[in-house]
TORPA-4810 file (N, C-alpha, C, O; in nm, 3 decimals):
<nodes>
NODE_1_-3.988_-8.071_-12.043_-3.903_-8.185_-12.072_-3.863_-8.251_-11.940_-3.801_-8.192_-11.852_X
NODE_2_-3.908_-8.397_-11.933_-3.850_-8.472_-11.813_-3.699_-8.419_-11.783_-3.649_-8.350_-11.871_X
NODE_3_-3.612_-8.449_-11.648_-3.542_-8.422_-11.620_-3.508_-8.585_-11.650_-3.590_-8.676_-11.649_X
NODE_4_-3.346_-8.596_-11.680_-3.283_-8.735_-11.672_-3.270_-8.796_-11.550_-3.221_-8.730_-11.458_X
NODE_5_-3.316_-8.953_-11.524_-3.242_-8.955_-11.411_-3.122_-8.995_-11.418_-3.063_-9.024_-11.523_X
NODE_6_-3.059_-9.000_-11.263_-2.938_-9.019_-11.270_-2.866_-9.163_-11.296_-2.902_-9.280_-11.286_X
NODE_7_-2.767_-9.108_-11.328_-2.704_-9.302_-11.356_-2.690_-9.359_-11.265_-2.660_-9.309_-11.156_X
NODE_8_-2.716_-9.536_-11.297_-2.651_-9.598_-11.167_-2.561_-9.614_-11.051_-2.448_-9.618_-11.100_X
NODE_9_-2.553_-9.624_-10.941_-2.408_-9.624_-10.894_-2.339_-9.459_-10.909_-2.220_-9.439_-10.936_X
NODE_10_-2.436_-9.356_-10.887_-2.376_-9.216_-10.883_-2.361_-9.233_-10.731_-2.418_-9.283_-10.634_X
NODE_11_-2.211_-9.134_-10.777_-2.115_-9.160_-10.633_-2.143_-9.009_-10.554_-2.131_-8.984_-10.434_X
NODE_12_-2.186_-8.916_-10.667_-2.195_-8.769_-10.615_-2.313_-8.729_-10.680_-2.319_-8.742_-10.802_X
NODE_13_-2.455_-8.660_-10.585_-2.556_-8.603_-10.666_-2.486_-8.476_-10.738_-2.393_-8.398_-10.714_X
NODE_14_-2.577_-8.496_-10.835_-2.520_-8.372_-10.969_-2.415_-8.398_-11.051_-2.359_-8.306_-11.111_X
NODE_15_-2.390_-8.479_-11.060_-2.285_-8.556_-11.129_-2.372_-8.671_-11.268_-2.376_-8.793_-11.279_X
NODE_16_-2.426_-8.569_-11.347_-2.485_-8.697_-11.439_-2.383_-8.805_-11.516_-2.426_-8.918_-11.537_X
NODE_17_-2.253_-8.772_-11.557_-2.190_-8.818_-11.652_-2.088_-8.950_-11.493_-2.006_-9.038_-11.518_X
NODE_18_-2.129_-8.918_-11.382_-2.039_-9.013_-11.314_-1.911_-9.023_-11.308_-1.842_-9.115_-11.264_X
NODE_19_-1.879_-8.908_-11.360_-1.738_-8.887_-11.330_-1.687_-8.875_-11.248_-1.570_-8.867_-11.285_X
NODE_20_-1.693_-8.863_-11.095_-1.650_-8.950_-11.009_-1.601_-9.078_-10.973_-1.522_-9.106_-10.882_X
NODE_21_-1.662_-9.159_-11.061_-1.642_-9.315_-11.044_-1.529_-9.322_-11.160_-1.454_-9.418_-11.139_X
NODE_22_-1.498_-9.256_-11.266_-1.422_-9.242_-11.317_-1.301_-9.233_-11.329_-1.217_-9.269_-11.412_X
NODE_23_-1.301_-9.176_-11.228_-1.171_-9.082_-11.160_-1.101_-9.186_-11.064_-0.980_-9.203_-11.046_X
NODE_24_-1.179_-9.234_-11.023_-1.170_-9.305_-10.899_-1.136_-9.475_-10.960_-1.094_-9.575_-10.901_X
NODE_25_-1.163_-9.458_-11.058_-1.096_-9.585_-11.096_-0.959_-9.573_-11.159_-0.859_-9.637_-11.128_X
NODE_26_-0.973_-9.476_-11.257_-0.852_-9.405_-11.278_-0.751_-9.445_-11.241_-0.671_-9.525_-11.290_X
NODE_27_-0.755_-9.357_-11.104_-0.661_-9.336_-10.994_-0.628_-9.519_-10.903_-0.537_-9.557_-10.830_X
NODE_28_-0.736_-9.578_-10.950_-0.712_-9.736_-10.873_-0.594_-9.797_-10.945_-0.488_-9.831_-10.892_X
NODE_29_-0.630_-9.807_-11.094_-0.569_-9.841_-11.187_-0.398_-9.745_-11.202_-0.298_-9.813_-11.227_X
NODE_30_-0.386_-9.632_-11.190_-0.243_-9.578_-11.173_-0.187_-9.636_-11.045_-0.076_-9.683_-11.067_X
NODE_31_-0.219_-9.647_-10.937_-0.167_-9.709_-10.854_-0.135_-9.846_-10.863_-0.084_-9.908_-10.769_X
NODE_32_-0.162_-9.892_-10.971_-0.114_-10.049_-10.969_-0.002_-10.013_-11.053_0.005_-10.104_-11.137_X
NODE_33_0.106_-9.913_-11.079_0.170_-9.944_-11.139_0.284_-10.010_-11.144_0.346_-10.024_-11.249_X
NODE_34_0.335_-10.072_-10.994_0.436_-10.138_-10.949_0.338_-10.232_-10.846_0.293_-10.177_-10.745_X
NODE_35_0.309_-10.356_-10.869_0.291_-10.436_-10.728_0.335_-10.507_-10.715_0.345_-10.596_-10.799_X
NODE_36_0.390_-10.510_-10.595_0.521_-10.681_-10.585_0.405_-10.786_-10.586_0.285_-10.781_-10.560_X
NODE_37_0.495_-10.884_-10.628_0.460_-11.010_-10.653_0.405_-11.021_-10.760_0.435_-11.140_-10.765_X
NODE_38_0.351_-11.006_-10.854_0.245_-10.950_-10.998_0.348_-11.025_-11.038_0.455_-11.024_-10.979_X
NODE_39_0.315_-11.118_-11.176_0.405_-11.143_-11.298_0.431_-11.039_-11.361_0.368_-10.933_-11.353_X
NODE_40_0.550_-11.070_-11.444_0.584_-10.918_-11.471_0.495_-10.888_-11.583_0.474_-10.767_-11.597_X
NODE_41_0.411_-11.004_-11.705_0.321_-10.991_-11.812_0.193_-10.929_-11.752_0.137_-10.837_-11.812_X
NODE_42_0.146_-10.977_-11.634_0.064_-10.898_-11.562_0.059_-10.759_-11.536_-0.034_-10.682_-11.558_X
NODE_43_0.196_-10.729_-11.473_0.241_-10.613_-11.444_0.271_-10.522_-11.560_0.342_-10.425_-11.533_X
NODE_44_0.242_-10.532_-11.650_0.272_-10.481_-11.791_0.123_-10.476_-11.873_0.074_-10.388_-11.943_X
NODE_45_0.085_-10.582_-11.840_-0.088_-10.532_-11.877_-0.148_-10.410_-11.827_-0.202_-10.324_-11.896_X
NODE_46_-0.132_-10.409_-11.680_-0.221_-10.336_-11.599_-0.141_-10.184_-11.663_-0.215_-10.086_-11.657_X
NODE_47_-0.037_-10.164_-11.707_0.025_-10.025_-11.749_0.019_-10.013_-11.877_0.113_-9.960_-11.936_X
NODE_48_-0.108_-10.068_-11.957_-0.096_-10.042_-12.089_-0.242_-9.941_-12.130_-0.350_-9.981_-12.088_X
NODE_49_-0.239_-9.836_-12.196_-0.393_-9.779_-12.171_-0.495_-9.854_-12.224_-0.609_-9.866_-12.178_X
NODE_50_-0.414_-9.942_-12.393_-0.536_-10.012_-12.399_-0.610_-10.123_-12.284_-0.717_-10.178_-12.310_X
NODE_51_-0.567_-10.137_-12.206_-0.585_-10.201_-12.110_-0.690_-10.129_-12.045_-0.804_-10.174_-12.032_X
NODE_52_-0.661_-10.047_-12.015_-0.736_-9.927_-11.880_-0.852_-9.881_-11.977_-0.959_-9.863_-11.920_X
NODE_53_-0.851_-9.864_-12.075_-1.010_-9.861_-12.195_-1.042_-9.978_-12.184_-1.150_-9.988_-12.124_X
NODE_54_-1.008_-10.054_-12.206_-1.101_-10.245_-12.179_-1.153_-10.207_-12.057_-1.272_-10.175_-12.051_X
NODE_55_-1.070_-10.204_-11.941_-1.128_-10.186_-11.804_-1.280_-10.093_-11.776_-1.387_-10.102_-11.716_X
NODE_56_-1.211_-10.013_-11.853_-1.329_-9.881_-11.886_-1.462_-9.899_-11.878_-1.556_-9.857_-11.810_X
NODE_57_-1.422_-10.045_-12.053_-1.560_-10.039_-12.068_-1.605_-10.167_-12.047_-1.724_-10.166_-12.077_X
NODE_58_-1.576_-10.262_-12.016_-1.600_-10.376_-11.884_-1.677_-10.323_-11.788_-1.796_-10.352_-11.777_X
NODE_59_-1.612_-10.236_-11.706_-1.698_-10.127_-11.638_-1.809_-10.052_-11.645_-1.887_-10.026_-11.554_X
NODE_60_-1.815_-10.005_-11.799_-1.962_-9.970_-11.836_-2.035_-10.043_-11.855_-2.146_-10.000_-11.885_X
NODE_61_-2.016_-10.187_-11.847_-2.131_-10.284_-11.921_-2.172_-10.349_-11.792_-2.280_-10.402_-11.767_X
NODE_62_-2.059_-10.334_-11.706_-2.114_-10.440_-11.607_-2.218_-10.323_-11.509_-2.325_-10.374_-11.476_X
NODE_63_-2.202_-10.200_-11.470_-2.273_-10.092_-11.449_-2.323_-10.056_-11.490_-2.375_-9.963_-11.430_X
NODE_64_-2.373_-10.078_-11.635_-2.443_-9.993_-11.698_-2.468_-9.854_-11.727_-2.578_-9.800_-11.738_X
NODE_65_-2.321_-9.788_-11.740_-2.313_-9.624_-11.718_-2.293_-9.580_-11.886_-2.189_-9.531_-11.931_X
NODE_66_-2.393_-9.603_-11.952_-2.390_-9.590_-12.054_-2.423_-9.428_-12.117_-2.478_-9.400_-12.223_X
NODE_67_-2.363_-9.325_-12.004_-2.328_-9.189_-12.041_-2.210_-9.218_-12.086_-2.171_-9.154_-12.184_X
NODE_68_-2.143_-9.297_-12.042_-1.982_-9.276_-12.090_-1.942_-9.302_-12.236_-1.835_-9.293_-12.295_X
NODE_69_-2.076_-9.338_-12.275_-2.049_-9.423_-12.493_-1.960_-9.314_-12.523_-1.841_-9.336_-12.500_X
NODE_70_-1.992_-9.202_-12.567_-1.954_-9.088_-12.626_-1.774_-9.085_-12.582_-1.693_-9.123_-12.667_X
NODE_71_-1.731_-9.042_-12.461_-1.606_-9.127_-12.386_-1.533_-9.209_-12.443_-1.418_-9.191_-12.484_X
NODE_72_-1.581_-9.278_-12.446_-1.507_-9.415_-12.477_-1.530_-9.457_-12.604_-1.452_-9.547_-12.639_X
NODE_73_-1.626_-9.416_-12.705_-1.582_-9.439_-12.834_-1.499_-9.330_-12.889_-1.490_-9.344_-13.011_X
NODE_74_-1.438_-9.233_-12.847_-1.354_-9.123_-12.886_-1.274_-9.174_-12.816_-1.205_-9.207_-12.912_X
NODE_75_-1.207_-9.219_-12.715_-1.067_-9.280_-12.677_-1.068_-9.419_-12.728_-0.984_-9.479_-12.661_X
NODE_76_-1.110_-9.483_-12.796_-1.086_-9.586_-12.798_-1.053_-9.574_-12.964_-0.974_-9.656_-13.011_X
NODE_77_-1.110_-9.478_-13.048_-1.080_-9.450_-13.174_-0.921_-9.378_-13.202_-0.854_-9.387_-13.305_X
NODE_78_-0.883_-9.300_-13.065_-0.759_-9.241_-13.018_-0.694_-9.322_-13.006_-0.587_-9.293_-13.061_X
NODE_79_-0.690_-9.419_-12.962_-0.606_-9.601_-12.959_-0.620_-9.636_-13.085_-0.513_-9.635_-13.147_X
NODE_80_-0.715_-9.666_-13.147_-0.674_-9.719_-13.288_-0.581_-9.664_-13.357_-0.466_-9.701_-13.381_X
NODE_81_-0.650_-9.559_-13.393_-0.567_-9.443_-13.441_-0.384_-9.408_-13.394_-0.288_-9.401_-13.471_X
NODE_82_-0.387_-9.396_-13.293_-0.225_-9.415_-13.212_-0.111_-9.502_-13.219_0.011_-9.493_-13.231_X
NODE_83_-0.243_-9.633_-13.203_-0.155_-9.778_-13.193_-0.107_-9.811_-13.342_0.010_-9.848_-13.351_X
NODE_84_-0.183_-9.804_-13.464_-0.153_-9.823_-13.588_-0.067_-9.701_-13.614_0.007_-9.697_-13.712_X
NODE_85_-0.074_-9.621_-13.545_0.052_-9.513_-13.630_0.196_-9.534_-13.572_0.305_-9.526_-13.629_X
NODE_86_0.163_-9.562_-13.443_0.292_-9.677_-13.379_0.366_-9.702_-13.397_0.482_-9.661_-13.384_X
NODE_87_0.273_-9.854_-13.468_0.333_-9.979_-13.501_0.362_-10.005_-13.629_0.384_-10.117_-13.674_X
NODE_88_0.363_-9.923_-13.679_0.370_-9.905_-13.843_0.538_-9.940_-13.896_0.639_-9.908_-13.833_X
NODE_89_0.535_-10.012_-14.023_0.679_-9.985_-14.054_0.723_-10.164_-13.985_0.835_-10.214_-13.977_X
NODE_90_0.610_-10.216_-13.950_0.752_-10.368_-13.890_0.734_-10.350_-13.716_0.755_-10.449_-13.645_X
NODE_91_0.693_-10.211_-13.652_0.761_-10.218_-13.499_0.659_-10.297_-13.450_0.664_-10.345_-13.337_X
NODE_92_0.573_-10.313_-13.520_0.432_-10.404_-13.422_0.537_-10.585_-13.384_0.525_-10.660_-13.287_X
NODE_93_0.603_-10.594_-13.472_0.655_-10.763_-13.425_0.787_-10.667_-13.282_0.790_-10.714_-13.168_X
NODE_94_0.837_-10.596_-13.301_0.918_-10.569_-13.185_0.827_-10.591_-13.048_0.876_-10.654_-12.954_X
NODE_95_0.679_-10.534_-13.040_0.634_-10.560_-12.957_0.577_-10.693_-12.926_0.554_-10.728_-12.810_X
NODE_96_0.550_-10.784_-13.056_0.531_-10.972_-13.040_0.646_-10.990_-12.992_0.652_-11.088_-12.918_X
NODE_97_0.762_-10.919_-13.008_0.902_-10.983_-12.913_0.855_-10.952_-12.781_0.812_-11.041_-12.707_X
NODE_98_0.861_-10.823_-12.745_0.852_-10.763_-12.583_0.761_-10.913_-12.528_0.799_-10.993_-12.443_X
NODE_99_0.639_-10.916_-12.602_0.506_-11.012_-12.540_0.587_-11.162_-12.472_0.566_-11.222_-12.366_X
NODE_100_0.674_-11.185_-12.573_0.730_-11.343_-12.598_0.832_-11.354_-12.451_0.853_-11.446_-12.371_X
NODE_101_0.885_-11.205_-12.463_1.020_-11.201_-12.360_0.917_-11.195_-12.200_0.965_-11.239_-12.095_X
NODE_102_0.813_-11.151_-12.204_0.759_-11.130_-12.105_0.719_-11.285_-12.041_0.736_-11.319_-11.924_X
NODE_103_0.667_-11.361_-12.140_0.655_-11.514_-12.104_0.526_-11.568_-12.215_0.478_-11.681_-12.223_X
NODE_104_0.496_-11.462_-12.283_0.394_-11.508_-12.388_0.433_-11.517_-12.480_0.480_-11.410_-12.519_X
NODE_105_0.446_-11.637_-12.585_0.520_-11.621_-12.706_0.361_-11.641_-12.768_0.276_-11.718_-12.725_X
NODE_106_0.351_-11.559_-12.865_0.223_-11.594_-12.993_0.283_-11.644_-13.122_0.400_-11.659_-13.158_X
NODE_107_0.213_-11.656_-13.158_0.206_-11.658_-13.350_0.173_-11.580_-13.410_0.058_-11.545_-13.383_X
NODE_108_0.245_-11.499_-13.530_0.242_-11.386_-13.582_0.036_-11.369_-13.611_-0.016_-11.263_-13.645_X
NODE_109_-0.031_-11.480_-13.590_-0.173_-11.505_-13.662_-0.254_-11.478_-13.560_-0.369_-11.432_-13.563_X
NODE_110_-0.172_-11.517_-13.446_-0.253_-11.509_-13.324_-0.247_-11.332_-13.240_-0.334_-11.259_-13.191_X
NODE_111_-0.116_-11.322_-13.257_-0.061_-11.177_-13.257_-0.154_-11.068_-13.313_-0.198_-10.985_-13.233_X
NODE_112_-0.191_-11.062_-13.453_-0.270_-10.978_-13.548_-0.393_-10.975_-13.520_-0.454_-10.876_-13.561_X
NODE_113_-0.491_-11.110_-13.421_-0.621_-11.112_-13.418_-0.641_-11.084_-13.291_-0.758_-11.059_-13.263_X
NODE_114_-0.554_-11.081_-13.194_-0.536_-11.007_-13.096_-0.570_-10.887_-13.077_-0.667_-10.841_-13.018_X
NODE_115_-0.446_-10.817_-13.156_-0.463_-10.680_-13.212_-0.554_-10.646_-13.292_-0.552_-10.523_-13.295_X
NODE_116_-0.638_-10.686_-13.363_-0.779_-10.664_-13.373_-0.849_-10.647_-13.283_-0.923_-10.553_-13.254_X
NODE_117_-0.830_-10.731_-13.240_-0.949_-10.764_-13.129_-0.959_-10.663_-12.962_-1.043_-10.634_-12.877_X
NODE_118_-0.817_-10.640_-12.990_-0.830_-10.528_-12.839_-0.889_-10.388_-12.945_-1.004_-10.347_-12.931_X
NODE_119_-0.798_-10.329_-13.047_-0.741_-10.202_-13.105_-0.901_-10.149_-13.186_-0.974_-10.050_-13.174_X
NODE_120_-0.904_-10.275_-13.272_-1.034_-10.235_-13.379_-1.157_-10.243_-13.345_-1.230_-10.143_-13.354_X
NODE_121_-1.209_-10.375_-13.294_-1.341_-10.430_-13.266_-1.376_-10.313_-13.167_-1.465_-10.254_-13.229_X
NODE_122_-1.358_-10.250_-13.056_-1.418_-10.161_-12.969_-1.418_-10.026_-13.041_-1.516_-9.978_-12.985_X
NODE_123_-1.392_-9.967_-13.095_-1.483_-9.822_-13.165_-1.529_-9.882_-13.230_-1.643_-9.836_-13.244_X
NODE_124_-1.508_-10.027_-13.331_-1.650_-10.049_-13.416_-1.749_-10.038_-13.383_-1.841_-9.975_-13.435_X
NODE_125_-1.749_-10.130_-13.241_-1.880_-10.146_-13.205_-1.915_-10.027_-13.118_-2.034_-10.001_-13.132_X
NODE_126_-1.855_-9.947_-13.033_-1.915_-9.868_-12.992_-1.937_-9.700_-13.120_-1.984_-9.591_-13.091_X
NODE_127_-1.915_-9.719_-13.170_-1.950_-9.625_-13.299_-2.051_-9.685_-13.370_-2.125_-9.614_-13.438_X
NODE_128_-2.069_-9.827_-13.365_-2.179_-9.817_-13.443_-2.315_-9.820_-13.356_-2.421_-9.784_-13.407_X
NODE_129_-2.307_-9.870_-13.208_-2.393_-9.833_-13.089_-2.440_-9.678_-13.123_-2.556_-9.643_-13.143_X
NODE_130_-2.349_-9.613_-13.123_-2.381_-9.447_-13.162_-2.453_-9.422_-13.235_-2.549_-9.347_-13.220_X
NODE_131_-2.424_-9.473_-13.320_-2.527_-9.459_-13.481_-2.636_-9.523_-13.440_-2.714_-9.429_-13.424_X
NODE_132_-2.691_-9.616_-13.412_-2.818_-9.659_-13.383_-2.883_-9.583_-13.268_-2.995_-9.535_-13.286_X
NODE_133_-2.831_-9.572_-13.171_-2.848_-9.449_-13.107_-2.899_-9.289_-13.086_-2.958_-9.220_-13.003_X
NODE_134_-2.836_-9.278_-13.220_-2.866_-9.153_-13.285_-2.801_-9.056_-13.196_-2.846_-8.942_-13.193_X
NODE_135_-2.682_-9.094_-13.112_-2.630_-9.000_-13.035_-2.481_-8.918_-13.064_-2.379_-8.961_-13.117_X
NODE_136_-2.507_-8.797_-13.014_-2.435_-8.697_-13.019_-2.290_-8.713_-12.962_-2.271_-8.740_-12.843_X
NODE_137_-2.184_-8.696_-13.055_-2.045_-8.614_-12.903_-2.015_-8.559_-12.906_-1.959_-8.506_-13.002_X
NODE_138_-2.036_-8.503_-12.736_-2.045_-8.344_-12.730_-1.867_-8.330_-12.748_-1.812_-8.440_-12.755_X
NODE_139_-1.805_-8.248_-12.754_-1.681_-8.228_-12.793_-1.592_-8.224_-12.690_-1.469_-8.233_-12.685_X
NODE_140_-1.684_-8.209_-12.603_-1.618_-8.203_-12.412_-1.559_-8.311_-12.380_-1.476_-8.311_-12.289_X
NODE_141_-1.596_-8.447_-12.464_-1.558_-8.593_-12.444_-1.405_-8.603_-12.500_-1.316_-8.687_-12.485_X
NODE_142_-1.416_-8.473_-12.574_-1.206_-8.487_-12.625_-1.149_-8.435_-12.530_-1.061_-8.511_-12.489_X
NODE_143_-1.158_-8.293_-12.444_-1.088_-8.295_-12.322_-1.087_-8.375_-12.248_-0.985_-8.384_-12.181_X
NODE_144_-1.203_-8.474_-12.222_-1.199_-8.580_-12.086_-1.040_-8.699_-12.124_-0.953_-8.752_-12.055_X
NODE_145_-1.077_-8.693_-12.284_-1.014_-8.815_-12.330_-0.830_-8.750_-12.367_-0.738_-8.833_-12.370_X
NODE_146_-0.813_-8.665_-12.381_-0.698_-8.554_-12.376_-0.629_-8.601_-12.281_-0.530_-8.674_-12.293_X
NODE_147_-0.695_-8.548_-12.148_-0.672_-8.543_-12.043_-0.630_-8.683_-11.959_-0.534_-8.695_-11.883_X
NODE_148_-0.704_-8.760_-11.984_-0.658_-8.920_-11.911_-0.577_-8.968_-12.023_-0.508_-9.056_-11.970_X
NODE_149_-0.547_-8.962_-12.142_-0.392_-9.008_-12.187_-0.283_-8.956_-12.124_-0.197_-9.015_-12.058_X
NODE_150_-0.298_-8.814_-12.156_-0.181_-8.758_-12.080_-0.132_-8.775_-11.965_-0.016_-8.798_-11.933_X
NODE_151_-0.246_-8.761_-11.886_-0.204_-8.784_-11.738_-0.160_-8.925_-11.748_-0.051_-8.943_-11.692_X
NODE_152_-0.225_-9.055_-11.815_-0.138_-9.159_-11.817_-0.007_-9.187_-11.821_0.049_-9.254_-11.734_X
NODE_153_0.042_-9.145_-11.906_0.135_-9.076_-11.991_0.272_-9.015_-11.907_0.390_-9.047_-11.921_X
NODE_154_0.210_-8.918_-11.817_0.315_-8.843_-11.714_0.306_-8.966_-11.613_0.416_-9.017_-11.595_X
NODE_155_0.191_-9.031_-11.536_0.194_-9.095_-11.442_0.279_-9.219_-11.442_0.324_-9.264_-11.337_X
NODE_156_0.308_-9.290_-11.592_0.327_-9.405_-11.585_0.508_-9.383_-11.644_0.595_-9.469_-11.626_X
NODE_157_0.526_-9.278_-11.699_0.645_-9.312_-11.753_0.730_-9.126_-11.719_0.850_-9.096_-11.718_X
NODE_158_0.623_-9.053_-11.699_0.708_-8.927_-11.698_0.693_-8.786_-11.745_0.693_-8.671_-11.703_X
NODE_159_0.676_-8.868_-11.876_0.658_-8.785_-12.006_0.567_-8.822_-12.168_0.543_-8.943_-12.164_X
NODE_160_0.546_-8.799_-12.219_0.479_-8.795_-12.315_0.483_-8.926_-12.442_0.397_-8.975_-12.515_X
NODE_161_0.654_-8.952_-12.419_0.708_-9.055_-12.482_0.677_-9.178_-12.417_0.714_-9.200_-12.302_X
NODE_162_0.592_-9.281_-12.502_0.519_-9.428_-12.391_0.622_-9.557_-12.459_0.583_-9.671_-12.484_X
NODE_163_0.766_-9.504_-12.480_0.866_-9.602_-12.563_0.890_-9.688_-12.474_0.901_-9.807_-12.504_X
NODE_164_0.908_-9.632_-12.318_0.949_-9.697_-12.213_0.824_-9.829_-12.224_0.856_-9.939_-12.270_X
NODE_165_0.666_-9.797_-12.170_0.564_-9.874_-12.174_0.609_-10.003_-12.295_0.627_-10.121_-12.265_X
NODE_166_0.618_-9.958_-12.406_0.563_-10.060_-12.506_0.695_-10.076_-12.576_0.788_-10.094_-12.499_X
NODE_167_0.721_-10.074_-12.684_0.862_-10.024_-12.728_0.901_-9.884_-12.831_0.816_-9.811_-12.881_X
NODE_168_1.001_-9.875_-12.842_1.061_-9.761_-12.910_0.994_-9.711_-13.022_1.026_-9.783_-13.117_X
NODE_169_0.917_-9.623_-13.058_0.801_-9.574_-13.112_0.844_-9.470_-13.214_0.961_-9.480_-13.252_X
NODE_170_0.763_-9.365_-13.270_0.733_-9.230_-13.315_0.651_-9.182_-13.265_0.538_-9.171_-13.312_X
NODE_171_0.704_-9.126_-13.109_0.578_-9.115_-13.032_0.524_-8.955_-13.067_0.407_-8.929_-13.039_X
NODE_172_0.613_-8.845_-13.130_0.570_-8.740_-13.161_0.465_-8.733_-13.265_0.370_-8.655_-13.254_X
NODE_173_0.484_-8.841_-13.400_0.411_-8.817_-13.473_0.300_-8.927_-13.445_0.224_-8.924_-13.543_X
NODE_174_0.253_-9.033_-13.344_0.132_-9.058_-13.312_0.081_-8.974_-13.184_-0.030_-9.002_-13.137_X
NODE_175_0.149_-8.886_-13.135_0.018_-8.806_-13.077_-0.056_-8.696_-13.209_-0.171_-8.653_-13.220_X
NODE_176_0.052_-8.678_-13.285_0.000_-8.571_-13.403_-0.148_-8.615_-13.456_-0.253_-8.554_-13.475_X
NODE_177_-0.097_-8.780_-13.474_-0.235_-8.820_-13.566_-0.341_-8.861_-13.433_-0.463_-8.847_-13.433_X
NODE_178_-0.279_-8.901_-13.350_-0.409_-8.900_-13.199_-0.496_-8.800_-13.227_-0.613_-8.821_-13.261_X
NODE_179_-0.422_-8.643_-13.208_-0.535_-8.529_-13.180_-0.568_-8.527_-13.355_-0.673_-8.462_-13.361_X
NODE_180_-0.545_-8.551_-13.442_-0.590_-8.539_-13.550_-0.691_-8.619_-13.585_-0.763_-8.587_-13.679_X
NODE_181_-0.713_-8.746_-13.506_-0.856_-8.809_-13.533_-0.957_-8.784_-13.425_-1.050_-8.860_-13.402_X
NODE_182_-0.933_-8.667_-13.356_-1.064_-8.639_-13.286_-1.103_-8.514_-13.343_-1.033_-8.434_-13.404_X
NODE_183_-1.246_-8.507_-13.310_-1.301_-8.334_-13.391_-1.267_-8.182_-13.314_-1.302_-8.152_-13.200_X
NODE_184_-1.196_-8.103_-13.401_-1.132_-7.975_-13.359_-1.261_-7.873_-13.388_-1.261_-7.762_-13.336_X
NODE_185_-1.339_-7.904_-13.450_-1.468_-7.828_-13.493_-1.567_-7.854_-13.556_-1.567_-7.957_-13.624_X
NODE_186_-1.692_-7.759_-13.553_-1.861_-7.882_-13.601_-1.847_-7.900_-13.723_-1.793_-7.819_-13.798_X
NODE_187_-1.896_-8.014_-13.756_-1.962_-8.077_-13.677_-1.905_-8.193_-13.564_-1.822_-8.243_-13.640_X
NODE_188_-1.895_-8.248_-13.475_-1.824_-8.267_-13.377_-1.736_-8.399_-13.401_-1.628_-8.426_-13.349_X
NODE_189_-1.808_-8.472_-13.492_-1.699_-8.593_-13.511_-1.800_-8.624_-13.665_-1.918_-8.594_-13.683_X
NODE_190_-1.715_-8.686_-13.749_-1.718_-8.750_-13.859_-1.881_-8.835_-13.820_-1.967_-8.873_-13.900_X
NODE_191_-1.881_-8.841_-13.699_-2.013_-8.914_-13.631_-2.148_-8.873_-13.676_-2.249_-8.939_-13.699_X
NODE_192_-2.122_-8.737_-13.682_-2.219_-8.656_-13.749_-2.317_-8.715_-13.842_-2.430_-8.763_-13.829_X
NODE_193_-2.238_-8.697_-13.938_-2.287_-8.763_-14.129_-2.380_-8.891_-14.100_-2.496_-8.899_-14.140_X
NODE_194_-2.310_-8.997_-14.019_-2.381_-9.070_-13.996_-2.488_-9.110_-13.927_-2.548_-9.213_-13.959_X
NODE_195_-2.525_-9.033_-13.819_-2.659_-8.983_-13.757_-2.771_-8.929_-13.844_-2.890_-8.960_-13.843_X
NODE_196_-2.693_-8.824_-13.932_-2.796_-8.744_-14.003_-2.838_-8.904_-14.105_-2.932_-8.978_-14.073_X
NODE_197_-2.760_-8.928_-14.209_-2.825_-9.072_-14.339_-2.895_-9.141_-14.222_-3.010_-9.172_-14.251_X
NODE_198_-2.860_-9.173_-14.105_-2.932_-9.292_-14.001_-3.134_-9.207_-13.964_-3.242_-9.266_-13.974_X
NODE_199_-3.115_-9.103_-13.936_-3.246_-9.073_-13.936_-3.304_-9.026_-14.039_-3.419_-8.991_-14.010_X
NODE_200_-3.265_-8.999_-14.203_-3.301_-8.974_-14.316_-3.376_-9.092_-14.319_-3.495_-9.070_-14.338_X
NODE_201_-3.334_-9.253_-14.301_-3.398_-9.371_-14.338_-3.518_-9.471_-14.227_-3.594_-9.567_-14.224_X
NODE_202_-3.452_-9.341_-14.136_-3.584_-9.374_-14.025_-3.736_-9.362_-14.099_-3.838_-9.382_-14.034_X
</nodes>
């Protein structure tokens, strides 16, 4: 069996998944978490994770490090999943306030397709990339993705609670349903099922 080569823009030989560059952006992106002069709507973007997943995968497209699918359609399904358990109940307009007070006022219409458009549209499409794909996630992609919330998480606010970030939440019971929509055991994600019907019709 050929050996893979390596991805583009590998920062360290032996490093297939590029996690180095990862890290390293990471860490670019936590450091912006105070910069003078920044608007403060600016300055509030750059500290939001859905933000730092856009960045992510901006990053993968413009590099082409398309080891990271697996990655980033499991954190980005962890955002859906999170953000709707949230905002549930009415608190999603508390945060169209925060937006408005910041200097952006929307429309409740413009607000919602927004929030589509960051929250939903990216695991669609990168889940359904998967499926055509016919590719696997390995389960290792939930520690990676574990791991850079949290550390977000402590880095940006402290602690675990992101009420400070966005507004006043149920932040206990959306990490509950966070780790509850990633796979605890095989088959590795709900992803499965759909690989297998996808090459049944091959």
């Amino acid at each position: 069996m050929a050996r893979e080569s390596p991805p583009p823009y590998q920062l360290l030989p032996g490093d297939p998944f590029n996690l180095t560059l990862g890290v390293l952006v990471a860490s670019l992106l936590a450091a912006c978490k105070r910069v003078p002069g920044l608007a403060p709507l600016v300055q509030w973007q750059l500290n939001a994770y859905t933000n730092w997943n856009l960045i992510f995968i901006m990053l993968r497209l413009a590099l082409k490090q398309k080891q990271w699918d697996p990655f980033l359609a499991v954190n980005s399904v962890g955002i859906l999943v999170g953000f709707r358990t949230a905002m549930a109940q009415g608190i999603d307009e508390n945060m169209r306030t925060k937006i408005r007070h910041l200097g952006l006022p929307l429309s409740r219409r413009t607000f919602v397709c927004l929030d589509h458009l960051l929250h939903t549209v990216p695991p669609a499409l990168l889940v359904s990339h998967l499926v055509r794909r016919r590719k696997r996630v390995p389960l290792l992609n939930i520690v990676y993705v574990i791991g850079l919330s949290t550390w977000f998480n402590f880095r940006q606010s402290g602690h675990l609670d992101a009420s400070e970030i966005y507004v006043p939440h149920p932040w206990r019971r959306t990490w509950a349903r966070e780790a509850a929509s990633h796979p605890c055991r095989k088959p590795p994600w709900p992803l499965t099922s759909s690989l297998r019907r996808a090459a049944s019709c091959a």
